[in-house]
C-alpha positions, 0 to 999 in steps of 0.5 A, spaced: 170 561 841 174 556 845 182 557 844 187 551 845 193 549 843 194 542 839 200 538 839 205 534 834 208 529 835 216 527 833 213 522 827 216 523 820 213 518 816 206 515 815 206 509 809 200 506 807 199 499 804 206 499 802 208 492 805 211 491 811 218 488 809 219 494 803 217 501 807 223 497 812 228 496 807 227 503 806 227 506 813 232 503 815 237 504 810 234 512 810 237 512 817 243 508 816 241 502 820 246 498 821 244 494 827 236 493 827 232 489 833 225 487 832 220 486 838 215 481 833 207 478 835 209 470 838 204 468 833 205 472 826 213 469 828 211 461 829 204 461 824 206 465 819 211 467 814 211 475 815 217 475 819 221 471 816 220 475 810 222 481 813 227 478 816 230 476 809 230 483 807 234 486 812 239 482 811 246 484 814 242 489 818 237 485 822 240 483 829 236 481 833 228 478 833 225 477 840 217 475 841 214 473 848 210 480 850 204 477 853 197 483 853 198 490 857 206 488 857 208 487 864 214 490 867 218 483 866 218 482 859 218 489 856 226 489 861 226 482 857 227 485 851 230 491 853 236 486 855 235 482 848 236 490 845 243 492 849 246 485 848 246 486 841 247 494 841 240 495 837 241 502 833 233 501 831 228 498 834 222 495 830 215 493 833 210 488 829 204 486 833 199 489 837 198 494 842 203 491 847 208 489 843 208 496 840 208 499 847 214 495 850 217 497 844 217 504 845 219 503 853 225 498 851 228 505 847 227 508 854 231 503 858 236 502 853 237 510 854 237 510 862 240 502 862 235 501 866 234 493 867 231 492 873 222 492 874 223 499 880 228 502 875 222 503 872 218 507 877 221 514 878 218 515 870 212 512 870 205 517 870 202 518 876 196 521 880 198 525 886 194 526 893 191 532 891 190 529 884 192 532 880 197 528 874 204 528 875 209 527 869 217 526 870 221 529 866 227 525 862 230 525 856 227 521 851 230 516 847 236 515 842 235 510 839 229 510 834 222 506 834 218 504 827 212 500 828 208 496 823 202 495 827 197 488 826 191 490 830 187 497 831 189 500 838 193 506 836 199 506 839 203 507 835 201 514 834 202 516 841 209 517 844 205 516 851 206 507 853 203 503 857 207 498 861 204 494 866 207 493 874 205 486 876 207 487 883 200 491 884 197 489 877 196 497 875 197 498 869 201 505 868 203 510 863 210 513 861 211 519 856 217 523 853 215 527 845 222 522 843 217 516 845 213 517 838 215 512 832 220 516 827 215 512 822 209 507 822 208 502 817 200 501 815 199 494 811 193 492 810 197 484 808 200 484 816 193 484 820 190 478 815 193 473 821 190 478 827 183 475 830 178 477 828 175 478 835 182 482 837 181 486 830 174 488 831 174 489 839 181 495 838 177 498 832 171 499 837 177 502 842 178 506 837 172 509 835 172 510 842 178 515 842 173 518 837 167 517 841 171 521 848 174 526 844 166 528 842 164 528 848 170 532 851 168 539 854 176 540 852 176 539 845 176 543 839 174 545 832 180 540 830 180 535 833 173 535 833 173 534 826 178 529 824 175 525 830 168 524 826 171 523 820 175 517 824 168 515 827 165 515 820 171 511 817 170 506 823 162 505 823 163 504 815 169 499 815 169 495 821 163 492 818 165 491 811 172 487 814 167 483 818 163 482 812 169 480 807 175 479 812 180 480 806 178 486 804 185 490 804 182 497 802 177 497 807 182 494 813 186 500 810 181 504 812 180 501 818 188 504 820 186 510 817 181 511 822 184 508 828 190 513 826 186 519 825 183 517 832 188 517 836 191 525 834 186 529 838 188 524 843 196 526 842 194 533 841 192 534 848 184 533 848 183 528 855 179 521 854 175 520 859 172 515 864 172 509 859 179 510 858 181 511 866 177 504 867 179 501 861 186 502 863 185 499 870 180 492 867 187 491 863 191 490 868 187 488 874 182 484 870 186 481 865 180 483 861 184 485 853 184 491 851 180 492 845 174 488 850 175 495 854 171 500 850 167 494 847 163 494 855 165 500 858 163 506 851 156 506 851 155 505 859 160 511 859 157 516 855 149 515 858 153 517 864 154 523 862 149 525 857 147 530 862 152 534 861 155 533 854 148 531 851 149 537 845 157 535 843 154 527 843 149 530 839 156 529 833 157 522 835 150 520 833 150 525 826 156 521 825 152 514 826 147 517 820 142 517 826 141 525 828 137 526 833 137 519 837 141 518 843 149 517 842 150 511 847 144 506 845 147 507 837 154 505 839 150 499 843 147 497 837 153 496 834 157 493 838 153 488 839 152 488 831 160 487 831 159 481 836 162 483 840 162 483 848 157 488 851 158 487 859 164 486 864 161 480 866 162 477 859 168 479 860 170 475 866 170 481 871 166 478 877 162 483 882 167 483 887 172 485 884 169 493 882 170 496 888 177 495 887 177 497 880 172 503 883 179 505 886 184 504 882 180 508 877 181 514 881 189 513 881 188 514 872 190 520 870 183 520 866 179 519 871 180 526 873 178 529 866 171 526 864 166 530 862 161 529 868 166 529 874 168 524 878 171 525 884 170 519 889 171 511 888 162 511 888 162 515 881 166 510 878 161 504 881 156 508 878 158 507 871 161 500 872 155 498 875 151 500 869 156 496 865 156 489 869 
């Protein structure tokens, strides 16, 4: 028996299939918002009708609507926002879009706290790895102001009171964390992701899964999270392809939320990802590779490298796929590929003389130090990618 502890975060509220601009007009007047600042998708914004509508339904309480957060949210433009925020003394911040606009929305919370305005204010609170590698955590106080996120893509986030921003003065993307960091509520509507891509949906469903996937792999996980984190394998294996098979199924991008929310509370929880999150994070910021894309490359190659030493919990991850018995990192292979999506790092756009780098920059990721089979230099992680490449 293993004994451990799960966390639980500051979010109050889940709404499922409610429509965006309704589950707002409620949040907004249950916080007695006056002031509402909305950090949106620049093309739900100009190619779409759904801001616009949300707009409308705030009415006098809207303050404020900011786009432009381009992928792995740079310093720059999170502080953009931030200053967009301040200016019209937003008493709620409101994300519509993916990943990077759900994480600048959580980090523009933090600097109107600590009024930070400049791209090194943010340093003394972002997570690092020391020089004995071990991860270090500034404390802070949290937010003020409250964050609701109504996310169009899969990746998560908005589940997490960790964020990523990334510094472009040394392309590393870098994680910032307080429990106040957490959405005070999330909006999933199924009718918000009918405008996402279809590549952007399918490849952060698959990073998803492979929250799913490392958390089933970990040798820190628990009974718990162990079992929500198949039952989101299952609902991610069946509705990732009934999405890709009739695109305006909403029950099953519903399920598609469902699963990636459910994904994500191990990880919230306490349970450590592994090397597929520690690489992807820096593929992100140092390769430009987009998130989802990530998992799509780097999942199988992680999990063959380490069956060795997990090969009886990956075991979970095969029962899941419905295929007891064969071996977890060629049946997530399988259905990548099945998904269409990309299975190599040279797909990517990531070159051979960029993997040293990436090797290194790894090392600096607070989850490289938490893979199942350990990683303890530069050439463990060139193992891996060159598995990938």
């Amino acid at each position: 028996m293993q004994a451990s502890t799960l966390q639980i975060t500051t979010t109050q509220r889940v709404h499922m299939g409610k429509r965006a601009e309704d589950a707002l007009v409620e949040e907004a007047e249950l916080l007695g918002a006056q002031r509402v600042f909305l950090l949106v998708s620049s093309s739900l914004r100009t190619n779409t009708d759904e801001i616009e509508r949300i707009e409308r339904a705030l009415g006098k309480r809207l303050a404020a609507v900011h786009d432009g957060i381009p992928p792995h949210a740079p310093r720059t433009s999170v502080l953009a926002a931030a200053a967009v925020a301040r200016s019209v003394d937003a008493d709620l911040i409101v994300t519509i879009g993916g990943g990077s606009v759900t994480d600048a929305g959580k980090i523009v919370a933090l600097a109107l706290k600590h009024d930070l305005h400049t791209h090194d204010d943010l340093d003394p609170y972002r997570i690092y790895v020391d020089d004995n590698g071990d991860t270090v955590k500034p404390q802070f106080e949290g937010p003020d102001v409250s964050v609701i996120c109504c996310p169009t893509t899969l990746s998560g986030g908005e589940f997490n009171p960790l964020s990523g921003a990334t510094d472009e003065k040394v392309g590393h993307k870098q994680g910032y964390e307080h429990p106040d960091m957490a959405p005070v509520s999330i909006v999933l509507d199924p009718a918000l992701t009918l405008h996402t891509p279809a590549w952007l949906w399918t490849s952060t469903g698959v990073r998803s899964l492979d929250h799913a996937l490392e958390t089933l792999g970990s040798l820190q996980s628990n009974h718990f999270a162990d079992g929500i984190a198949q039952s989101a394998c299952r609902f991610l294996v069946q509705s990732l392809p009934a999405v890709k098979s009739n695109p305006a199924d909403l029950d099953a991008r519903l399920r598609c939320q469902v699963g990636a929310w459910q994904s994500m509370v191990p990880v919230v929880g306490g349970v450590p990802m592994g090397a597929s999150h520690a690489i992807g994070h820096i593929l992100g910021g140092t390769a430009d590779v987009p998130h989802g894309y990530c998992s799509c490359v780097m999942a199988p190659a992680v999990l063959d490298f380490n069956r060795e030493v997990n090969e009886h919990r990956q075991a979970m991850i095969s029962e899941c796929f419905g295929k007891p018995g064969q071996a977890a990192g060629a049946l997530v292979d399988e259905f990548i590929s099945g998904l269409e999506m990309p299975r190599s790092l040279r797909e990517v756009g990531v070159k051979e003389d960029q993997l040293d780098h990436i090797a290194e920059y790894t090392m600096l990721d607070f989850w490289a130090r938490t893979n199942p089979r350990p990683i303890n230099e530069p050439a463990d992680v060139r193992k891996i990618l060159d598995m990938a490449f």
